[in-house]
C-alpha positions as CSV (number, residue, x, y, z in Angstrom):
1,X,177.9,141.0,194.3
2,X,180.0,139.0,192.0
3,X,177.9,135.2,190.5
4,X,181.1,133.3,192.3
5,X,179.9,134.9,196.1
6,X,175.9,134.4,195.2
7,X,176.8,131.0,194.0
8,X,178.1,130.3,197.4
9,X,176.1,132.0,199.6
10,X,173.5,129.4,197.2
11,X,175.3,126.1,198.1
12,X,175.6,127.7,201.8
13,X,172.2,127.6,202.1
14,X,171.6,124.4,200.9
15,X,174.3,122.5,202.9
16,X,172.3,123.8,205.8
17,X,169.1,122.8,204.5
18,X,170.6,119.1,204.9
19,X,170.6,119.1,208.3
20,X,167.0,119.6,208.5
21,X,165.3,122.8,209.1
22,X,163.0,121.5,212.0
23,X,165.3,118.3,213.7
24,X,166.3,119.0,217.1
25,X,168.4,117.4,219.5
26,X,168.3,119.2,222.7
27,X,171.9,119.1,224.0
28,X,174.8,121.5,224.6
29,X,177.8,119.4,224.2
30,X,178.4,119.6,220.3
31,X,177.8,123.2,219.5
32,X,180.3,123.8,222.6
33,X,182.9,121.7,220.9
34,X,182.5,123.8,217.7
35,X,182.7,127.2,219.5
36,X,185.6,125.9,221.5
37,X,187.5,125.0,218.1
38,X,186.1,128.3,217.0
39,X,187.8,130.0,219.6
40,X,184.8,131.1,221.8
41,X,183.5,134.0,219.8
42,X,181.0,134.2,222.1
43,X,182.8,135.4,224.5
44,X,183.9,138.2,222.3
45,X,180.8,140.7,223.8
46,X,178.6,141.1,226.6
47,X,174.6,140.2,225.6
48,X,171.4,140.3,226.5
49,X,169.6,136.5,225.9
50,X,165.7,136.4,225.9
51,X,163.3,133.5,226.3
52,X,159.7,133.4,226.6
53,X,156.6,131.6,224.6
54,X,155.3,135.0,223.1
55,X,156.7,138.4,222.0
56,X,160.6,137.6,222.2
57,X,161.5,138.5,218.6
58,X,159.8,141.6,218.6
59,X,160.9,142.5,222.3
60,X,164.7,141.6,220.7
61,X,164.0,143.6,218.4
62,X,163.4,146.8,220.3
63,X,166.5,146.3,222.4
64,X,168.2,146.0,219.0
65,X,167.0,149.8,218.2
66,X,167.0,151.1,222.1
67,X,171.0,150.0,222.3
68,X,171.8,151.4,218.3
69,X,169.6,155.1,219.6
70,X,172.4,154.7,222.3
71,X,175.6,154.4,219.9
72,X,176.4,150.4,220.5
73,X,177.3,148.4,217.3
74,X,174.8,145.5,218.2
75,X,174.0,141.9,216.5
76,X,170.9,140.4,216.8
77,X,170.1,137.0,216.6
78,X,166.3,135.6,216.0
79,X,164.5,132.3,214.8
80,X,162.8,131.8,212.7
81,X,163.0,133.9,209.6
82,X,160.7,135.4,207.5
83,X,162.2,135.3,204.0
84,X,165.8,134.3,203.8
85,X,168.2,132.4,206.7
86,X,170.3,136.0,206.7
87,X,167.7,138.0,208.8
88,X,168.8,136.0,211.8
89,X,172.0,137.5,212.0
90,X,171.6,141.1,211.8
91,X,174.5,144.0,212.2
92,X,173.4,147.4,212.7
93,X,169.7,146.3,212.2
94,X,170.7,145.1,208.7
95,X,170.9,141.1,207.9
96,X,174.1,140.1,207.1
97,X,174.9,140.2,203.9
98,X,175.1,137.2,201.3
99,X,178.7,137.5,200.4
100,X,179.2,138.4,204.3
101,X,177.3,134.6,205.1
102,X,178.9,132.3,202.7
103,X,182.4,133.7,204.1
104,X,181.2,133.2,207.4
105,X,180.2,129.6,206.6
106,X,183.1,128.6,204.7
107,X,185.3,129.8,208.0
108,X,182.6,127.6,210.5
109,X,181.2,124.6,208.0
110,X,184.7,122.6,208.0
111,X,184.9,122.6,211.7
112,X,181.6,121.6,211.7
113,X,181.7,118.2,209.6
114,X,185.1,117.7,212.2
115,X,182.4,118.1,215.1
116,X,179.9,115.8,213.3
117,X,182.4,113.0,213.3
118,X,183.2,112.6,216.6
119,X,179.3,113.0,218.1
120,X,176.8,110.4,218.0
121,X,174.1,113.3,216.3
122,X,175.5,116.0,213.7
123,X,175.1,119.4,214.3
124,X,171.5,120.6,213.7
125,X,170.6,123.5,211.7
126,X,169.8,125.7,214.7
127,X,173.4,124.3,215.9
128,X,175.3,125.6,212.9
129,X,173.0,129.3,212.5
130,X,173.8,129.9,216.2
131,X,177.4,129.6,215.9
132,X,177.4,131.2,212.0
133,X,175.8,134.3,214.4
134,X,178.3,134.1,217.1
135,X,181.3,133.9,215.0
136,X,179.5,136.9,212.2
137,X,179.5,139.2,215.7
138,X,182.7,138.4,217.0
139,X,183.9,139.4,213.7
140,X,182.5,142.5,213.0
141,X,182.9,143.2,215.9
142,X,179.6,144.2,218.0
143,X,179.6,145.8,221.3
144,X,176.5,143.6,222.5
145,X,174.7,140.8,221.0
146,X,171.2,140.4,221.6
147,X,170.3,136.9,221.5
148,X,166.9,134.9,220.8
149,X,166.0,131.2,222.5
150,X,165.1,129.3,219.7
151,X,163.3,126.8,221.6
152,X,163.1,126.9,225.3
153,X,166.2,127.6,226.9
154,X,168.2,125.4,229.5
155,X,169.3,122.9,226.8
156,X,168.7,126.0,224.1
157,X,171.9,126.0,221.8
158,X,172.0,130.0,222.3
159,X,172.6,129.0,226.4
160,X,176.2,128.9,226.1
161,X,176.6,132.7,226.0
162,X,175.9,133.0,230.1
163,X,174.6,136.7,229.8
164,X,174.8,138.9,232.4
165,X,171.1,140.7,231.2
166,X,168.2,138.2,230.8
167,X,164.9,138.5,229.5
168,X,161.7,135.8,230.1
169,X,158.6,137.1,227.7
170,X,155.0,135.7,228.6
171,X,155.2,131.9,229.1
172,X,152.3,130.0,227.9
173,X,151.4,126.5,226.5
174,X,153.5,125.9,223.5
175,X,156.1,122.9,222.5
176,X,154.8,120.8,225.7
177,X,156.0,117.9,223.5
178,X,159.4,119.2,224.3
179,X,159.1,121.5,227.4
180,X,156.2,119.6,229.5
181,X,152.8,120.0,229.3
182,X,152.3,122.5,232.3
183,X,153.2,126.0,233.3
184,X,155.8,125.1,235.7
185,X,157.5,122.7,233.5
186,X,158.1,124.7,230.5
187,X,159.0,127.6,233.0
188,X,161.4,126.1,234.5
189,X,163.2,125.0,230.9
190,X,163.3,129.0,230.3
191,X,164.4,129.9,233.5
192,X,167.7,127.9,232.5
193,X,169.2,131.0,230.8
194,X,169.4,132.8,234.0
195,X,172.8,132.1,235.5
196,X,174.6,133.0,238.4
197,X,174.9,136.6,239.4
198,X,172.5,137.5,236.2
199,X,169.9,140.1,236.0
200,X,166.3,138.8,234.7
201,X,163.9,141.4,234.0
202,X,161.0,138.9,234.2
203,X,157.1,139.7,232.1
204,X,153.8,139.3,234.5
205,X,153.5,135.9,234.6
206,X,150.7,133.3,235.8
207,X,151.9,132.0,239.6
208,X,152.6,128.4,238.3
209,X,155.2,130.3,236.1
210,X,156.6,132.3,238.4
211,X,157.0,130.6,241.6
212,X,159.7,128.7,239.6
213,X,161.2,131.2,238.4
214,X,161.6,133.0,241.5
215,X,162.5,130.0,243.0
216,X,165.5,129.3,240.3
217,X,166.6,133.1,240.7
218,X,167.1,132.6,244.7
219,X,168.8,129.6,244.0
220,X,171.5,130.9,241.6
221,X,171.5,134.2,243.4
222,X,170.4,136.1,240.1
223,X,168.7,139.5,240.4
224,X,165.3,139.8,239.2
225,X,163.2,142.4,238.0
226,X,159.1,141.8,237.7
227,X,156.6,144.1,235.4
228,X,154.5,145.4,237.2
229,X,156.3,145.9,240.6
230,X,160.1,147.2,239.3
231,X,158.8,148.8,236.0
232,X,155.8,148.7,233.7
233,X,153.3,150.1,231.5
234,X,152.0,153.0,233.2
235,X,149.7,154.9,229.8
236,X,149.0,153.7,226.8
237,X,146.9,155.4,223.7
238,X,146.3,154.1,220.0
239,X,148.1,156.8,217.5
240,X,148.2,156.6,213.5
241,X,150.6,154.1,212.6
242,X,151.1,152.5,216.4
243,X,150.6,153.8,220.0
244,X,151.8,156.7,222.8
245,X,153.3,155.4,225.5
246,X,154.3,156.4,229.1
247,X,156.8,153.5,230.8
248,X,158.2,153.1,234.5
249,X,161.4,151.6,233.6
250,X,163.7,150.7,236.5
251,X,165.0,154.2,236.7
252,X,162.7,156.9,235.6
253,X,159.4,157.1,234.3
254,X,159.7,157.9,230.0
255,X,156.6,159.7,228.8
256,X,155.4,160.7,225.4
257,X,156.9,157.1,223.7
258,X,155.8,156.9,219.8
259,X,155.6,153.0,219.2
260,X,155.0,151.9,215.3
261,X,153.4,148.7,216.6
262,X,149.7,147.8,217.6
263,X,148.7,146.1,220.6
264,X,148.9,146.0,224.4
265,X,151.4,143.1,223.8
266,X,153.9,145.3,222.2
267,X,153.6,147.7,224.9
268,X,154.4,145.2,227.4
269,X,157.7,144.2,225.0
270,X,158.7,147.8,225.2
271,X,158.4,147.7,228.4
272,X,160.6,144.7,228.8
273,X,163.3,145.8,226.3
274,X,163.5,149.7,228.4
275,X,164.1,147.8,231.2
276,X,166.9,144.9,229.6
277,X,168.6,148.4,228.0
278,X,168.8,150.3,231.6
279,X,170.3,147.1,233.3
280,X,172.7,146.7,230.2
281,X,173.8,150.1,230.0
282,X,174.3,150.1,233.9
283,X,171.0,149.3,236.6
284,X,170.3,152.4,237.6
285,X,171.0,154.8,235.3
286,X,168.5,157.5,233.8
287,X,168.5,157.0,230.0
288,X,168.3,160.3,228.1
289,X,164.4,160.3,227.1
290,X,164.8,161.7,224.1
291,X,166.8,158.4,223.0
292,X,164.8,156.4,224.4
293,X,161.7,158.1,222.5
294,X,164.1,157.5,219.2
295,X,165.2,153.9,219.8
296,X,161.3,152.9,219.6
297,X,161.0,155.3,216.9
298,X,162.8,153.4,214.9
299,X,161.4,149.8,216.1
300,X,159.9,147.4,213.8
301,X,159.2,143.9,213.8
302,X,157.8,142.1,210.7
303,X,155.2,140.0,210.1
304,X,153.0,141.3,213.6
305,X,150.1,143.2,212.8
306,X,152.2,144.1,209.4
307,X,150.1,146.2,207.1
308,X,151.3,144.8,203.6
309,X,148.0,146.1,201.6
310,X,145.3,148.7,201.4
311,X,141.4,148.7,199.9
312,X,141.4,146.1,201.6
313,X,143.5,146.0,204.8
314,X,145.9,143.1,204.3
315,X,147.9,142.7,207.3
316,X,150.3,140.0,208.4
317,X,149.9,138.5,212.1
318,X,152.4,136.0,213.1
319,X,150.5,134.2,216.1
320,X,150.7,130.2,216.1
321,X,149.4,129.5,219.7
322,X,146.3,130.6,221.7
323,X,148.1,133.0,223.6
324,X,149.8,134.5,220.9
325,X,146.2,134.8,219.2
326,X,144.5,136.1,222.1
327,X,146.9,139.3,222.4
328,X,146.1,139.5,218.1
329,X,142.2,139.8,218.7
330,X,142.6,142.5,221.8
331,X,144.7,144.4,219.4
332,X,142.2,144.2,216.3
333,X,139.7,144.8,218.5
334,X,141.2,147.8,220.4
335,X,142.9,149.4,217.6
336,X,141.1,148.7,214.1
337,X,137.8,150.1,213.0
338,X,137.0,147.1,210.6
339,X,133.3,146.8,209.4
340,X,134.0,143.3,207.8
341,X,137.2,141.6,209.0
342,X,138.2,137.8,206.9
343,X,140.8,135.3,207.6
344,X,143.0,133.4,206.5
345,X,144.4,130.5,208.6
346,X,147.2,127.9,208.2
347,X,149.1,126.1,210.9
348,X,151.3,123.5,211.5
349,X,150.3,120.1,212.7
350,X,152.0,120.1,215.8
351,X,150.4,123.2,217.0
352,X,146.7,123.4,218.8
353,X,145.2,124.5,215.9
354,X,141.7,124.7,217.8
355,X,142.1,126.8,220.6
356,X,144.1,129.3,218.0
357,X,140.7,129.0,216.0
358,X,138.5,129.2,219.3
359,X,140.3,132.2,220.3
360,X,140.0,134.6,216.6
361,X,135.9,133.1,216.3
362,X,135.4,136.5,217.6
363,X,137.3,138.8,215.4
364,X,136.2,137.5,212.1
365,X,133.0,137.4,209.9
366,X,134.5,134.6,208.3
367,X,137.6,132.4,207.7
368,X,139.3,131.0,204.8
369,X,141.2,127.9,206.0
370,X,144.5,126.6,203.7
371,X,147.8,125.3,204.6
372,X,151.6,126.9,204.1
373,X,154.1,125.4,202.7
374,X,156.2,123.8,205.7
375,X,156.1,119.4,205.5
376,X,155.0,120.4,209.3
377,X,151.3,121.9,208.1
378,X,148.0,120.7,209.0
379,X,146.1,119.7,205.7
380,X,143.6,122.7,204.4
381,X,141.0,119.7,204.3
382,X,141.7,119.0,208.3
383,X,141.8,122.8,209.5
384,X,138.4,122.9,207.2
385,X,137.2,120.6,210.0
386,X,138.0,122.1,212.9
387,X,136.7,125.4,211.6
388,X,133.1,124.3,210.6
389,X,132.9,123.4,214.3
390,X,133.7,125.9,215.7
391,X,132.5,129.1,213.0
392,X,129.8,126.7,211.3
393,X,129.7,126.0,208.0
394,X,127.9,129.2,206.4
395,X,131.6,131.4,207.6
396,X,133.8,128.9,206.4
397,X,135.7,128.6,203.3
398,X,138.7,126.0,202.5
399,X,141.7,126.5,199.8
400,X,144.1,124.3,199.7
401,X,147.0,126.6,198.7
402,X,147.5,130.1,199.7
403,X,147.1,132.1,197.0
404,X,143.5,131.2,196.3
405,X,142.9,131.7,199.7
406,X,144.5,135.0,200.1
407,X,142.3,135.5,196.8
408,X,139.4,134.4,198.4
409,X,139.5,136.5,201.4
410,X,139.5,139.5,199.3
411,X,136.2,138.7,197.5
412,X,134.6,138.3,200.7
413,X,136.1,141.2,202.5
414,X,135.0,143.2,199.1
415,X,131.1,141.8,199.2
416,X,129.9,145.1,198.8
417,X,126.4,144.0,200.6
418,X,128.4,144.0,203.5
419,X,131.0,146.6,203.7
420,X,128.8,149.4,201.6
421,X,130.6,151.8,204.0
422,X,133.8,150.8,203.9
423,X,136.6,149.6,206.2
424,X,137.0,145.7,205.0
425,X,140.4,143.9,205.9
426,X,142.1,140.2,206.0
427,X,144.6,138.8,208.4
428,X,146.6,136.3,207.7
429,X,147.8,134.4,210.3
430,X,148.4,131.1,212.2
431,X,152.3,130.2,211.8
432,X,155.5,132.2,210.9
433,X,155.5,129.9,207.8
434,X,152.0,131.4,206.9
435,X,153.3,135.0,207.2
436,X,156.4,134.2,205.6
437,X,154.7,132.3,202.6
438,X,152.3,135.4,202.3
439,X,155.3,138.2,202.5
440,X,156.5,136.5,199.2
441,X,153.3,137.3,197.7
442,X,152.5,139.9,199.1
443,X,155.3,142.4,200.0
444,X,157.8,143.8,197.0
């Protein structure tokens, strides 16, 4: 790539940056003006849209490798990103490419600053990356777009593309400041992407969740489909490298499914995404099981239970509320052999960093607390806190920048008093930042 297109794809990135990574402003009106002067390219493809509090990138994901298995040209948009803005809009599982971005941008950003002068707020950053994504598929063009909620989903920028497939992951507890502070409330601001005549293929969810959902569905006259009473997990069994599956989907039961990702959780996701690709690709239909044994096959979904080091295991867990931790520990517990397990914890300020704490207690000899590098985190110092009360003092350790803690986690995963026969690890967890901020270290 030529200095001129890296130079641009640079400034691209920082314009964006300007309109504040985390400010939100929770209204469709100005990102349907720009697609509008766009030209609607979201109405250039059919797609699948997914909401939930847990599991939706990697469930996203899945579909992404399901629908490629089954020849589609598919885009795939997800929030937030790991390493670089480009891995939220991905082509034929690939991010976008820099030159491809900062031609994309130049095309969108002028209409854009239009937009911005004739609304009281200017588009946000999720505003602009959700049309840059829209406009990148149309372009291309896909056959499908799966797309991600960033945050909720009724007043969700991504809930102008009305798709006929839906997806709700597990709801729990997260953003109340923005969503309500109970089941039903932030339930009901998911169940928004479901439009009329839709298809939802719906997770198990608590009752509070559901009735709401159900209730929304009747409403709109929306098809749904539950887990657990349409289609399922039906066998699971830990394998090197991930886990065996057998899954009821809507249409046929698909044994003998090789899944290169750890946990219950994820089996639940694959379940979720078999079902979104059967609706997609036409309700009933029997997929051809041996591409649906190759779409998972070639799943992944970074930063979850990501091995990124061995002697010790370092691995990468991107869990930032209770729930998300809960389904973290089953997995660790269920699928690692660790002797001495350490680690290393930062979250942001806005999250309930004690139940996440309450909830790994069991899974770790001992914890190293720091902080990432989003102006969102919690302080090391103030994590430190909440951690002596809940591990005591004698299993906690406080850095106040990641590397020393990542480095600290090491030395006490190596004690060789404790781990004389082997099988030490860290996990580094807590926020997406904290993976993210630990790939760069970590992963080459």
């Amino acid at each position: 790539m030529s200095d001129s297109a890296r130079e641009a794809y640079r400034a691209a990135e920082e314009e964006l940056a300007d309109r504040g990574y985390t400010r939100m402003v929770f209204e469709l009106g100005r990102i349907e003006a720009l697609l509008d002067l766009l030209g609607s390219p979201q109405r250039a493809y059919p797609a699948i849209h997914l909401t939930g509090t847990n599991g939706k990138t990697s469930t996203a994901r899945m579909i992404d490798s399901l629908l490629r298995a089954h020849g589609l040209r598919v885009g795939r948009y997800t929030s937030p990103h790991l390493e670089t803005v480009r891995e939220r809009i991905s082509i034929e599982g690939e991010p976008i490419s820099e030159a491809r971005f900062a031609e994309i941008y130049a095309e969108v950003a002028p209409v854009a600053s239009f937009v911005d002068g004739q609304v009281d707020e200017p588009l946000t950053y999720f505003d602009l990356t959700t049309a840059l994504a829209f406009a990148a598929f149309a372009d291309a063009p896909v056959d499908v777009g799966v797309v991600e909620v960033g945050l909720g989903g009724v007043d969700d920028s991504t809930n102008v593309i009305q798709a006929g497939t839906c997806v709700i992951t597990p709801i729990g507890l997260d953003h109340t400041e923005w969503l309500g502070d109970t089941l039903e409330d932030i339930a009901l601001a998911k169940v928004g992407i479901v439009h009329k005549g839709a298809t939802l293929i719906c997770a198990a969810q608590p009752p509070e969740a559901m009735e709401p959902i159900l209730r929304h569905c009747a409403e709109i006259d929306a098809t749904i489909a539950r887990e657990g009473s349409e289609f399922g997990v039906l066998r699971r069994s830990v394998a090197v490298g991930g886990q065996v599956l057998t899954l009821q989907g809507l249409s046929a039961t698909y044994e003998d499914v090789f899944l290169p990702l750890h946990g219950a959780h994820q089996a639940q996701n694959a379940a979720l995404a078999l079902a979104a690709v059967e609706v997609f690709l036409g309700g009933k239909r029997v997929l051809d099981p041996e591409v649906v044994r190759e779409g998972f096959a070639g799943a992944s979904s970074p930063g979850r239970l990501e091995r990124v080091r061995n002697a010790p295991t370092i691995l990468l867990d991107a869990a930032h509320n209770p729930a998300g931790a809960a389904v973290t520990v089953t997995a660790l517990q269920e699928e690692f052999d660790f002797r001495r397990l350490i680690g290393v914890v930062a979250v942001l300020a806005d999250k309930d960093a004690q139940g996440i704490l309450e909830v790994l207690e069991p899974a770790f000899d001992a914890i190293v607390v720091t902080r990432n590098t989003s102006p969102r985190a919690m302080s090391a110092a103030q994590l430190g806190e909440i951690a002596v009360e809940i591990f005591g003092e004698d299993r906690v350790r406080v850095q106040p920048s990641l590397p020393d803690a990542i480095e600290a986690a090491v030395a006490l995963a190596e004690d060789t008093e404790n781990t004389a026969m082997g099988g030490s690890g860290v996990v580094i967890t807590g926020s997406v930042i904290t993976v993210a901020d630990a790939r760069k270290l970590l992963v080459r």
